[in-house]
C-alpha positions in Angstrom: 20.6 -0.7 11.8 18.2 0.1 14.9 19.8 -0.6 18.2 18.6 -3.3 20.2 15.5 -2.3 22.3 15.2 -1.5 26.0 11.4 -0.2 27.0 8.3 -1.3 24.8 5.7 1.4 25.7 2.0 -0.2 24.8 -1.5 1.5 24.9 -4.1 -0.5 26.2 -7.7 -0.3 25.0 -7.5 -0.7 20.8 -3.5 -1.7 21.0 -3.0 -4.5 23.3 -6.7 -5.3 24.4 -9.8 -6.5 22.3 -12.4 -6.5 24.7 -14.4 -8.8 22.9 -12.4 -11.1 21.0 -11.4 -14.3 22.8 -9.0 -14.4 24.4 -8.5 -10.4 24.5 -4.9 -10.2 24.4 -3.6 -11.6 21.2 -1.2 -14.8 21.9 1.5 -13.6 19.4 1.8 -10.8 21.8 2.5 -11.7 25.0 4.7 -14.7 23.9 6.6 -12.0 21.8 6.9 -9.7 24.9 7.7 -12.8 27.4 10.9 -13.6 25.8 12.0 -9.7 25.2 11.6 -9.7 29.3 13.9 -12.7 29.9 16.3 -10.5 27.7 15.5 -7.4 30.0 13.6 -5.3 27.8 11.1 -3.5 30.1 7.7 -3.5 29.2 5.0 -0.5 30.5 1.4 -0.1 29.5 1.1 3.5 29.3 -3.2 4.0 29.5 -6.3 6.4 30.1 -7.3 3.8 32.3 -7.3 4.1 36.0 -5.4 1.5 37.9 -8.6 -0.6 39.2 -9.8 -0.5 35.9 -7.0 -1.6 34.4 -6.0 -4.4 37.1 -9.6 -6.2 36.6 -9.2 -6.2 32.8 -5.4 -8.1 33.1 -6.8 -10.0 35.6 -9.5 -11.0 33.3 -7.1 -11.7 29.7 -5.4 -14.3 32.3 -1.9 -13.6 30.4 1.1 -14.9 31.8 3.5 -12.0 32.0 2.9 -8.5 33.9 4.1 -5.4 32.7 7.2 -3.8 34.7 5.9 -0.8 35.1 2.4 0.9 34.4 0.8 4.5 33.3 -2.5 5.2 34.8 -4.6 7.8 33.1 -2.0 9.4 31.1 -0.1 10.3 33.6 0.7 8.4 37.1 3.7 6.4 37.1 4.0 2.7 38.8 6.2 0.0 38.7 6.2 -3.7 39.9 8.1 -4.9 42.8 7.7 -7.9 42.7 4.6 -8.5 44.3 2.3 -5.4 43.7 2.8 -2.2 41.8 3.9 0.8 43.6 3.9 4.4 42.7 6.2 6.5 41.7 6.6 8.8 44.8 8.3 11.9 43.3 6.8 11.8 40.2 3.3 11.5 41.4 3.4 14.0 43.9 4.2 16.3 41.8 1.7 15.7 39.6 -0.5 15.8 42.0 0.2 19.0 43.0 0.6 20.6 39.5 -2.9 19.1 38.5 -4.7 20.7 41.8 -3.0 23.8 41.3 -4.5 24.3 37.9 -7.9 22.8 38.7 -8.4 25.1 41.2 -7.3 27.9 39.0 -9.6 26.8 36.1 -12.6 25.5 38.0 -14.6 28.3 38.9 -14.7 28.6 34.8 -16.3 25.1 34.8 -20.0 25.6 35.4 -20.4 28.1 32.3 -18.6 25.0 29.9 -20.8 22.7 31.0 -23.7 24.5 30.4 -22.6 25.5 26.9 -22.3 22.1 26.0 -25.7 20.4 27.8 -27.3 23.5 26.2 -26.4 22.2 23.1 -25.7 18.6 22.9 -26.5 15.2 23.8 -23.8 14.5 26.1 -22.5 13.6 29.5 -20.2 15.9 31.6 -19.0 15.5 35.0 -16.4 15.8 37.0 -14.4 12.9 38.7 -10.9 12.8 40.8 -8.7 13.0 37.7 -10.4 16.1 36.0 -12.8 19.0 36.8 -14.6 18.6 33.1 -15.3 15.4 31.7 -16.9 14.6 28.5 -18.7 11.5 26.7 -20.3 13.3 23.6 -23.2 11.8 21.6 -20.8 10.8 18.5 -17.8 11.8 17.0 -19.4 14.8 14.9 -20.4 16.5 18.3 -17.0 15.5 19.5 -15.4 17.2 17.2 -16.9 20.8 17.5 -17.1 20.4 22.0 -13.1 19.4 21.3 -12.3 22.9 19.3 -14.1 24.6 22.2 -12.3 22.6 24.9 -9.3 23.8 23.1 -9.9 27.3 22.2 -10.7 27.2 26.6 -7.4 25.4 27.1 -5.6 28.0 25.1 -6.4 30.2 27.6 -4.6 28.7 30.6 -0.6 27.6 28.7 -0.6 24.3 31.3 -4.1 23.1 30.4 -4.1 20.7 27.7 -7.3 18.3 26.5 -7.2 14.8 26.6 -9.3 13.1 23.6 -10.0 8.8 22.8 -13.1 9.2 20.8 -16.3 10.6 22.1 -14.3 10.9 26.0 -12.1 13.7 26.8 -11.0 15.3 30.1 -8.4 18.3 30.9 -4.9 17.7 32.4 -1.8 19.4 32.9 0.4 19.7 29.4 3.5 18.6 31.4 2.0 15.4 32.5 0.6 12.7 29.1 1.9 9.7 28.0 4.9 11.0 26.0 6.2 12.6 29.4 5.2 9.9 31.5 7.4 8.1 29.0 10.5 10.0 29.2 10.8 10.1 32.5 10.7 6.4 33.0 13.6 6.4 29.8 15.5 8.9 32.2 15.0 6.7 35.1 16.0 3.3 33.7 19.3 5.4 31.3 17.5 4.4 27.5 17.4 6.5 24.7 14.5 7.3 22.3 16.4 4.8 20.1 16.0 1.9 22.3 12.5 2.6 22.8 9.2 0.9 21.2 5.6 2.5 21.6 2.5 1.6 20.1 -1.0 3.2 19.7 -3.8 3.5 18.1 -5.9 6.3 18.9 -5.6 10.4 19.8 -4.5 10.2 23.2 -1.8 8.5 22.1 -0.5 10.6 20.2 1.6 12.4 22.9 4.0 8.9 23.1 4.3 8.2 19.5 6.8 11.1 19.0 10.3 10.5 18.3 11.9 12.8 20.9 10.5 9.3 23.2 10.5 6.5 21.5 12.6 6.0 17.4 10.2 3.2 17.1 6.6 3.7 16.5 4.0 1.1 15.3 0.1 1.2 15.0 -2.4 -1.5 14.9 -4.9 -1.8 11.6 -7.6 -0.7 13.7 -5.9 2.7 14.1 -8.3 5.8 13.6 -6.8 7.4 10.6 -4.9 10.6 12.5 -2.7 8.2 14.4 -1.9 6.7 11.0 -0.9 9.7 9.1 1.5 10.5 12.3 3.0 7.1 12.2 3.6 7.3 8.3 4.9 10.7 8.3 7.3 9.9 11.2 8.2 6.7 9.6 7.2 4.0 12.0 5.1 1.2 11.2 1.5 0.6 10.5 0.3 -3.1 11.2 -1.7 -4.8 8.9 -3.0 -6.9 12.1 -5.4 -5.2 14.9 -4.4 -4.7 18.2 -2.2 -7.4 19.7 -1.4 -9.3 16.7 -0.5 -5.7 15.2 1.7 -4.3 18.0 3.4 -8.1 17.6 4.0 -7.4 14.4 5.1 -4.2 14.5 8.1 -5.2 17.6 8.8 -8.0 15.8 9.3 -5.3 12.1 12.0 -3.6 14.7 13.7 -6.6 15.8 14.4 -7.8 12.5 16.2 -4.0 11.8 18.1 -4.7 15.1 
């Protein structure tokens, strides 16, 4: 028997959000999720998104409950107080720093990647305030070969990782991704990885849906096929719903082991 849960860990785009089905966040969902908060589960959407982003899409769904506690772009943590969300002070800072400090060690290596890839593909890179190289490639087959060079670059530098969701991928720090982001709000609220729910559904996911974070893992049906394998081979669940109807049924697969 699973113990009881504490923290349900949700990506956004593809898990919880449809952007164009009506409404966008499934009811089963956030009726599901309502009554585990009256119970005092916690609830955090861990995201690539950045926090504007994300606050115009939730304002949008209309959905009566807010997540306790948020994870902007893989990595900054936030939780509600009761009227807005406020940032993690410690935590952020220091991911702040850790991120500048590599940039600047990494970005003078920049301008010769980015030519390699607008040299030979149809793609957009860029940099923004999050990362110093950021990619949209043309489709997933260009994807693939700029992410084994993004890699074989990151290899390179042993705190650069690569973030990947499709044809987008940015750098970031390898101490700082969802999984960690995770942990440290199971540290700061006293749960285990057994008391912990997280569901995903595509590769920058990946880094929460181990089981040193979270026992229980779900995936939508919509799911790119990587995600899937993980989930089967660590045991979790794989929905036969898409995004919120799938993460319902996966918390609800869990409750009924609890």
């Amino acid at each position: 028997m699973q113990p009881k849960l504490k923290l349900i860990s949700t990506d956004f785009d593809g898990t919880l959000f449809a952007e164009f089905e009506r409404p966008p966040i499934a009811p089963s969902v956030v009726s599901l999720i309502a009554g585990l908060q009256k119970r005092g589960v916690k609830w955090v959407i861990n995201t690539g998104r950045d926090m504007s982003s994300l606050m115009e899409s939730l304002a949008r769904s209309n959905i009566s409950i807010q997540p306790d506690y948020l994870v902007t772009v893989e990595r900054e943590i936030y939780h509600h107080d009761g009227v807005r969300y406020v940032g993690d002070a410690k935590w952020n800072a220091a991911c702040a720093h850790d991120h500048a400090e590599l940039f600047d060690e990494i970005r003078p290596e920049i301008p010769a990647l980015m030519n390699w890839v607008n040299s030979n593909f149809r793609a957009t890179v860029y940099e923004d305030e999050h990362s110093p190289f950021c990619l949209i490639a043309g489709n997933n087959g260009d994807a693939d070969v700029i992410h084994a060079r993004l890699n074989e670059f990151a290899s390179r530098h042993p705190t650069l990782s690569v973030v990947r969701n499709d044809v987008y991928a940015r750098f970031s720090h390898a101490d700082y991704n969802k999984g960690t982001a995770l942990a440290e709000l199971s540290r700061q609220l006293g749960v285990t990885a057994d008391e912990v729910f997280a569901a995903g559904d595509h590769l920058n996911d990946l880094p929460m849906l181990e089981l040193k974070y979270a026992r229980c893992l779900a995936t939508p049906s919509n799911a790119v096929e990587p995600v899937k394998t993980v989930i089967r081979e660590r045991g979790g669940f794989i929905s036969t719903r898409a995004c919120g109807d799938g993460v319902a049924e996966g918390l609800e697969h869990y409750l009924r082991c609890s």
